[in-house]
N, C-alpha and C positions, 0 to 999 in steps of 0.2 A: 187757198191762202187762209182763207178766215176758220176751215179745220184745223189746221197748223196752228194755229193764234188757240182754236179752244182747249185742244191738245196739248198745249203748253201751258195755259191754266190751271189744266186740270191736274197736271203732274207737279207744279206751285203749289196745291192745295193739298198736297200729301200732308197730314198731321207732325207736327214738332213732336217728338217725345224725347222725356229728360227727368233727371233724377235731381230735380230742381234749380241744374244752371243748361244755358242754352247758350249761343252767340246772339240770339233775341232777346232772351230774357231771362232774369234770377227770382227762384222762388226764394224768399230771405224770412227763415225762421224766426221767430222774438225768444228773447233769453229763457233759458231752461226755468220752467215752472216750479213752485212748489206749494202746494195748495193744502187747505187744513182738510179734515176728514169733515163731511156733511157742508161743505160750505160749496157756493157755486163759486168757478175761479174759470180763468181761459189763456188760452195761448196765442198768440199772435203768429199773423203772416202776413206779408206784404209780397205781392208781386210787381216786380220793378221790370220795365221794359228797357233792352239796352240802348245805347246812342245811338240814335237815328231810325228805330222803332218806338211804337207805340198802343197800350191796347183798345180793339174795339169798342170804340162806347155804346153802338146799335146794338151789339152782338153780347149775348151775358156771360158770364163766369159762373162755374157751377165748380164748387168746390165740398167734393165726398168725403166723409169724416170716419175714419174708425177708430178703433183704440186696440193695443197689444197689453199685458193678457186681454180678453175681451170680459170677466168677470171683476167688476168692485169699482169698476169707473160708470157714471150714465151720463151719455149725449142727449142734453134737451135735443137738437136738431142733430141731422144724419147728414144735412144736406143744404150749403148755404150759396148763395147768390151774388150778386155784385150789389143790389141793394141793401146787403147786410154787410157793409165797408163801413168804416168809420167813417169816409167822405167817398160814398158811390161815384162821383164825377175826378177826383184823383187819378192823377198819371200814371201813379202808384198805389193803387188804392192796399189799404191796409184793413185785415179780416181779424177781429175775435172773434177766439173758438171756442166754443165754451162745453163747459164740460161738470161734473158734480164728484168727489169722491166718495166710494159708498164701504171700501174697503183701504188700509194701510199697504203703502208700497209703492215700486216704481213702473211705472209705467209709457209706452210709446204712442203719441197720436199723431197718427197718418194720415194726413189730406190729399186727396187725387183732385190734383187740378186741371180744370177744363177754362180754356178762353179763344180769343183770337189776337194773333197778333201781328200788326203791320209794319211794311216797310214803306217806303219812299211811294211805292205804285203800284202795293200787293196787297191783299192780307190771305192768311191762311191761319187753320183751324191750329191750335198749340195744346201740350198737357205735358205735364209735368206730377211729380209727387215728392212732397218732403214728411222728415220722419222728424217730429218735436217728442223729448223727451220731459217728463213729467213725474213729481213725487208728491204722493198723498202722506202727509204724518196726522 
C-alpha cells in the first residue's frame, strides 16, 4: 500500500509545462517596453497562481533570461531568484527584469521560468516561459 501512495506521488510530481498560462498558474507579462538607447530600463513579470493554488515559499523561482536578437541588448543578470521580487513573500510576486540597450531596435526577452506550485495537498515542480517584447530608440 505505502508503494501505491509513493507511486502516486511521484507521477503528481511530473513538472507543469506552459507557455505562460496553466490551470495553476499565469505567467502575466508587464506592458510592452520602450527604453532609451544606454539607459538601464526593465520588464516586468508577475507570476500569479490560480484559485485555490498557491506558490512554494520554501522552494525558489529561478527565472532565466535571454534576449532575441542576442546582439545590442546587455543583461546585468542572466539569472534571477524569488529574492529578486519586488516583495519576495507575495502571492504573486512580481520580478524586474532588467536589461540595458547598447543598440537601436526591437527586440524579445524570454524568461524561463522555474517554481513550485501547490494545491490543496500537493505541490509539484512548474515552468513555464513568456516572451516580453521591447524597443531600444
Amino acid at each position: 500500500m505505502r508503494a501505491l501512495a509513493a507511486a502516486l506521488v511521484l507521477l503528481c510530481a511530473a513538472p507543469v509545462a506552459a507557455e505562460g498560462v496553466s490551470p495553476e498558474f499565469t505567467l502575466i507579462p508587464g506592458d510592452p517596453v520602450e527604453a532609451q538607447l544606454g539607459a538601464a530600463a526593465s520588464a516586468s513579470l508577475t507570476i500569479s497562481p490560480a484559485a485555490g493554488y498557491s506558490l512554494h515559499k520554501g522552494v525558489g523561482v529561478t527565472i532565466r533570461l535571454s534576449v532575441e536578437p542576442a546582439q545590442g541588448v546587455k543583461l546585468p543578470r542572466r539569472r534571477l531568484s524569488r529574492d529578486d521580487a519586488a516583495d519576495p513573500r507575495a502571492d504573486a510576486p512580481r520580478f524586474d527584469l532588467p536589461f540595458s540597450g547598447e543598440a537601436a531596435g526591437a527586440y524579445t526577452l524570454r524568461a524561463d521560468v522555474r517554481f513550485w506550485v501547490c494545491g490543496q495537498r500537493t505541490c509539484r515542480p512548474a515552468r513555464g516561459q513568456v516572451q516580453i517584447p521591447f524597443v531600444i530608440r
